[in-house]
LOPA-139375 format. One record per residue: residue number from 0; residue in one letter; x, y, z of N, C-alpha, C in turn. Coordinates in pm, 1 decimal. Example, Ala and Ser with C-alpha at 12.3 -4.5 7.8 and 13.67 -1.06 7.14 Angstrom:
% LOPA-139375
<0,"a",<1319.0,-569.0,780.0>,<1230.0,-450.0,780.0>,<1320.0,-330.0,780.0>>;
<1,"s",<1285.0,-225.0,708.0>,<1367.0,-106.0,714.0>,<1290.0,3.0,787.0>>;
END
This chain:
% LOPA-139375
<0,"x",<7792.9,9081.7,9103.3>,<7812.5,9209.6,9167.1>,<7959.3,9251.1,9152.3>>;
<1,"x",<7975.6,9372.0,9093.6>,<8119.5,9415.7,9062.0>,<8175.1,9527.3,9221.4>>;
<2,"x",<8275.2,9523.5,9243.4>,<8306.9,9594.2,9359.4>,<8420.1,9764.6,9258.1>>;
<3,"x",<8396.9,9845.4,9347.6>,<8467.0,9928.0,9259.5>,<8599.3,9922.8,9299.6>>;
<4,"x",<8722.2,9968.7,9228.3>,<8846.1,10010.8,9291.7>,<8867.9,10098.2,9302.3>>;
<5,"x",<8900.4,10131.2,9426.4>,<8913.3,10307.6,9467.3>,<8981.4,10317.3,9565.5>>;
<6,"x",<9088.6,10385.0,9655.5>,<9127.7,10410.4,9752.3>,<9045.8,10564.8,9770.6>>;
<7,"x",<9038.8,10536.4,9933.2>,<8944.5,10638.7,9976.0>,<9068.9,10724.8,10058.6>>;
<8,"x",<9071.5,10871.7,10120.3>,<9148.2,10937.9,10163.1>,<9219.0,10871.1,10258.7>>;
<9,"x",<9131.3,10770.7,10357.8>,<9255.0,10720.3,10500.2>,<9282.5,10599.2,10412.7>>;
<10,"x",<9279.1,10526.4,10332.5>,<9315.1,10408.7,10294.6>,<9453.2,10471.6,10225.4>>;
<11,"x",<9441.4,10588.5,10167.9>,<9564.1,10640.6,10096.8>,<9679.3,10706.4,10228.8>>;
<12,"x",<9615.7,10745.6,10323.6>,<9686.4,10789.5,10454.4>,<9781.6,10653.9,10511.9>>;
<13,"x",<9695.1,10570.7,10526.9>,<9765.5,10443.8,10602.1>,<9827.8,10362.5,10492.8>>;
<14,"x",<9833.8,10399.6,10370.1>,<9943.2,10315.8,10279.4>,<10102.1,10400.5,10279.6>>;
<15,"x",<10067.9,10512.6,10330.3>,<10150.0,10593.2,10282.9>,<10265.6,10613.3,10466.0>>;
<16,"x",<10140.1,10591.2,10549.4>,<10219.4,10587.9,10701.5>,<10300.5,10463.0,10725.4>>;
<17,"x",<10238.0,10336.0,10663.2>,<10315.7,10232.8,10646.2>,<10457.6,10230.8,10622.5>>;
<18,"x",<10451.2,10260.8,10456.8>,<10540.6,10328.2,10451.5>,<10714.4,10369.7,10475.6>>;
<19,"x",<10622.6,10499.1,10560.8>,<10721.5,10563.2,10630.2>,<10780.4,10485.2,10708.1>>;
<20,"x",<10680.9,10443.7,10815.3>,<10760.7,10345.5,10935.2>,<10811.7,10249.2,10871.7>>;
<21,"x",<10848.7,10144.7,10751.5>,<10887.0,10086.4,10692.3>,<11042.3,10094.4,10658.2>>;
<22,"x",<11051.4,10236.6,10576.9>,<11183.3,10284.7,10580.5>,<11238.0,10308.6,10709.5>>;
<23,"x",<11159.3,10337.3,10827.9>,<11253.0,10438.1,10969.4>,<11279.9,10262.0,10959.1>>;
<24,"x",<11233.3,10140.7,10960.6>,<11260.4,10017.7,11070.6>,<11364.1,9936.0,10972.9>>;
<25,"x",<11314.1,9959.9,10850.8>,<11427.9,9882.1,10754.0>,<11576.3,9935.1,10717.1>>;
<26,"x",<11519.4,10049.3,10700.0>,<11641.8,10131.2,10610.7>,<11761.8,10168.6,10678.5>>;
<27,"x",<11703.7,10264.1,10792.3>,<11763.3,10333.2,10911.5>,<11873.9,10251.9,10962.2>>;
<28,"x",<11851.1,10119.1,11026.5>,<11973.2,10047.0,11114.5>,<12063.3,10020.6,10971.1>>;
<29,"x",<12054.3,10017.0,10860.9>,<12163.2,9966.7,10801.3>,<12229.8,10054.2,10770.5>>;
<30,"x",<12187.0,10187.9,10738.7>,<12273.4,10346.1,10709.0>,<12368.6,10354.0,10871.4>>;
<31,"x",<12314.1,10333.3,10961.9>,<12362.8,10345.6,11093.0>,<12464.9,10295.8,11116.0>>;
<32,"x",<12452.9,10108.6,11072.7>,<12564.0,10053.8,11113.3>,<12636.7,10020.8,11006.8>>;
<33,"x",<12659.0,10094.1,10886.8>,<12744.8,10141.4,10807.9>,<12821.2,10258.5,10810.3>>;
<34,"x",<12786.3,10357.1,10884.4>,<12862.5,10471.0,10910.3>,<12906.2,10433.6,11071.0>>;
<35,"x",<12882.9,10437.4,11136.1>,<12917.3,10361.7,11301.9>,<12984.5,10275.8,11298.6>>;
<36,"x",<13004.0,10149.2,11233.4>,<13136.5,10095.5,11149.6>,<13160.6,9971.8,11311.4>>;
<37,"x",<13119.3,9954.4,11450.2>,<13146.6,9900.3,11551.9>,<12956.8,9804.5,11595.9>>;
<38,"x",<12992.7,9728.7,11613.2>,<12815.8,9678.1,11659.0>,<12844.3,9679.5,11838.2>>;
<39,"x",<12961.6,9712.5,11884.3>,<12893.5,9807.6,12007.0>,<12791.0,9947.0,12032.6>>;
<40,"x",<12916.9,10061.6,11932.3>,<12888.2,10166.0,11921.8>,<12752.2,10161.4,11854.6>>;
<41,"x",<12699.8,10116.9,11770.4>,<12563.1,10091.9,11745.4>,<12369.0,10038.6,11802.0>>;
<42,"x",<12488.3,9955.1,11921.4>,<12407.7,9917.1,12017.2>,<12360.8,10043.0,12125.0>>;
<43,"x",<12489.1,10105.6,12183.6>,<12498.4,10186.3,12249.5>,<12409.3,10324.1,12175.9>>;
<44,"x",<12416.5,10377.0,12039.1>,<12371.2,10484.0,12059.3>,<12199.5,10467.6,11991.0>>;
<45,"x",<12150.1,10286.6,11974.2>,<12026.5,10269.6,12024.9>,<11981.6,10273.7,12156.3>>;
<46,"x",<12068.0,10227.6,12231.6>,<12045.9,10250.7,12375.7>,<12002.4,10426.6,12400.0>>;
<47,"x",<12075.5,10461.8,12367.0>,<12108.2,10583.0,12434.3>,<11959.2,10696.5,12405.8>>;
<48,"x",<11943.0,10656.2,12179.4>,<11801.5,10743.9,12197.1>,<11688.5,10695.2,12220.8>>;
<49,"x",<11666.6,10534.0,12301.6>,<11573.9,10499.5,12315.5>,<11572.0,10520.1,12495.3>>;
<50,"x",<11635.3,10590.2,12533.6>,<11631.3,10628.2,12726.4>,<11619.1,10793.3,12672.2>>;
<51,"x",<11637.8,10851.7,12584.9>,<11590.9,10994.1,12540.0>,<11474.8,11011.9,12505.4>>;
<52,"x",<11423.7,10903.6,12483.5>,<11279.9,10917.5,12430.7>,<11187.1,10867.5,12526.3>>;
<53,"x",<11210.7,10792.1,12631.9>,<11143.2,10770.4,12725.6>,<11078.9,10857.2,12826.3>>;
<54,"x",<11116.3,11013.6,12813.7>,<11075.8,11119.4,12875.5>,<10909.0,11185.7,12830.9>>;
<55,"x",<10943.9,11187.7,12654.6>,<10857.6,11218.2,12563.2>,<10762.0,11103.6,12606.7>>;
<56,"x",<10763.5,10979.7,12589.6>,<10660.9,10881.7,12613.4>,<10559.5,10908.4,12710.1>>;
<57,"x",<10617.8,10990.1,12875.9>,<10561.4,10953.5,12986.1>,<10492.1,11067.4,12997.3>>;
<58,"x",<10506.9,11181.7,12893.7>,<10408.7,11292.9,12909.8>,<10303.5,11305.8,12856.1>>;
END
C-alpha cells in the first residue's frame, strides 16, 4: 500500500505558524540584546512588555 504525499491546506497553515513563532522565540531576543547592549536593560524591557500584555490576556 503506497501512501500519497501531499500537504493538505492546515498541514500547510501549521508549518508555516510554526514557523513564525520560531523566529518571534529564536531570532527576536538576540536582535534585542544586541541593540540593548546591557542584560539588565533587556531583562527589564521583557519585563515591562510582558505586564503590557497581561491586560490583553484577561479580556
Amino acid at each position: 500500500m503506497q501512501l500519497k504525499r501531499q500537504f493538505g491546506l492546515w498541514t500547510a497553515v501549521a508549518l508555516i505558524n510554526g514557523q513564525v513563532i520560531a523566529v518571534g522565540i529564536f531570532l527576536t531576543p538576540a536582535g534585542m540584546a544586541k541593540s540593548v547592549g546591557s542584560p539588565f536593560w533587556l531583562f527589564f524591557i521583557w519585563v515591562l512588555i510582558g505586564a503590557m500584555f497581561i491586560p490583553a490576556t484577561a479580556s
